[in-house]
C-alpha positions in Angstrom: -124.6 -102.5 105.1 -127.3 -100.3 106.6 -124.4 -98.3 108.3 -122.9 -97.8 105.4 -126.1 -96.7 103.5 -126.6 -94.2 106.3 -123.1 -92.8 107.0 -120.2 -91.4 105.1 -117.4 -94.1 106.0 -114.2 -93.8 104.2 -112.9 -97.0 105.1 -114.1 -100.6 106.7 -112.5 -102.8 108.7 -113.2 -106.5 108.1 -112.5 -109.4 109.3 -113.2 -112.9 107.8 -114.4 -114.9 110.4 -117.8 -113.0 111.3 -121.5 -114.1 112.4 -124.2 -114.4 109.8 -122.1 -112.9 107.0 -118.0 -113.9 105.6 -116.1 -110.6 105.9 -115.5 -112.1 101.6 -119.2 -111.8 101.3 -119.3 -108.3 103.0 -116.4 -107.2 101.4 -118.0 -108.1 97.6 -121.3 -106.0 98.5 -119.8 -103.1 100.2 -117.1 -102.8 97.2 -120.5 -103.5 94.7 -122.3 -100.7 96.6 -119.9 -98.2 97.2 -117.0 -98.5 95.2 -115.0 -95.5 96.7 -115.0 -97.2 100.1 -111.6 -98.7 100.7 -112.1 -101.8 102.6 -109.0 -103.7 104.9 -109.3 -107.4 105.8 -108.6 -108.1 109.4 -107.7 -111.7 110.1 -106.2 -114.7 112.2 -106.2 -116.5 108.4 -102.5 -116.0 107.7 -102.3 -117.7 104.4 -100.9 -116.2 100.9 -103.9 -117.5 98.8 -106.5 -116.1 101.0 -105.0 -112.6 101.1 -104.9 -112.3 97.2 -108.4 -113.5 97.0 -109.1 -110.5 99.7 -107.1 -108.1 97.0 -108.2 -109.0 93.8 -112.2 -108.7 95.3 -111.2 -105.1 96.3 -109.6 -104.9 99.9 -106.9 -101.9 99.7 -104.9 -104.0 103.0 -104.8 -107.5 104.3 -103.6 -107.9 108.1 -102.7 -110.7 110.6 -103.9 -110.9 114.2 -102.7 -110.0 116.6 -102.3 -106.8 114.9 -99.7 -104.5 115.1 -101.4 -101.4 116.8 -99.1 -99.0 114.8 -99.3 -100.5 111.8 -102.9 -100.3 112.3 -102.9 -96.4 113.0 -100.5 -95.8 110.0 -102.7 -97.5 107.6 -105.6 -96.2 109.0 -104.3 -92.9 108.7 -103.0 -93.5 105.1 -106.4 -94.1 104.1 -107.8 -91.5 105.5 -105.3 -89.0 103.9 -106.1 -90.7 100.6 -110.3 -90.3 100.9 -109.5 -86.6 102.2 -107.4 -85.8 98.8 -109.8 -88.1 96.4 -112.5 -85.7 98.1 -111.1 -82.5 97.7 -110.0 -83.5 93.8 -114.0 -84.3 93.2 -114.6 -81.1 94.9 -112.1 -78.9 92.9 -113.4 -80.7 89.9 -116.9 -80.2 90.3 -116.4 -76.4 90.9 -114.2 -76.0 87.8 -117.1 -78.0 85.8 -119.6 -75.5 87.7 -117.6 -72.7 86.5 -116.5 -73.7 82.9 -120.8 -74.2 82.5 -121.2 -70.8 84.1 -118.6 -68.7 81.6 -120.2 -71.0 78.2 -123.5 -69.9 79.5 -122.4 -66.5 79.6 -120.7 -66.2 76.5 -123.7 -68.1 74.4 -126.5 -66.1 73.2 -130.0 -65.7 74.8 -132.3 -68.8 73.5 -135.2 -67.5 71.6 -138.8 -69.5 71.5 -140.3 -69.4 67.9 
């Protein structure tokens, strides 16, 4: 958590079985505390009810070990792609808002102090 409250990181990689911390428990306070970071569960735990637990608390992937090394890459990329273009939409959107202030500020007369 203190990596992620210290870096930009557009996606996580969990897995379940970790020291100290469940990758469940990880995955509910990274998806509390930043929302916009997509989160996949990596696991040995092939089992239907665990990876829908994993997806209705917020994972965006569930995978198997042993992985597949390009499914990996591929879905790694995906997300990537996808935080790029949710970037760049915030970014184009808080230019126009920017720009839409700038113009009503312009048209709008001096206020005066009475």
């Amino acid at each position: 958590m203190e990596l992620l409250r210290s870096h930009r990181f557009p996606l996580v990689l969990l897995d379940l079985m970790m020291p100290h911390l469940g990758g469940m428990e990880v995955l509910r306070r990274v998806k509390e505390e930043f929302p916009e970071v997509d989160c996949v569960i990596v696991s040995a735990i092939d089992d239907v009810a665990t990876a829908v637990q994993a997806m209705s608390s917020g994972a965006s992937d569930y995978l198997v070990k042993p992985l597949d090394s390009d499914k990996l890459v591929a879905l790694v990329q995906s997300n990537l792609e996808r935080y790029r273009f949710r970037d760049e939409l915030a970014r184009v959107g808080r230019k126009k808002i920017f720009e839409q202030s700038e113009a009503a500020g312009r048209l709008r007369p001096p206020h005066r102090r009475r």
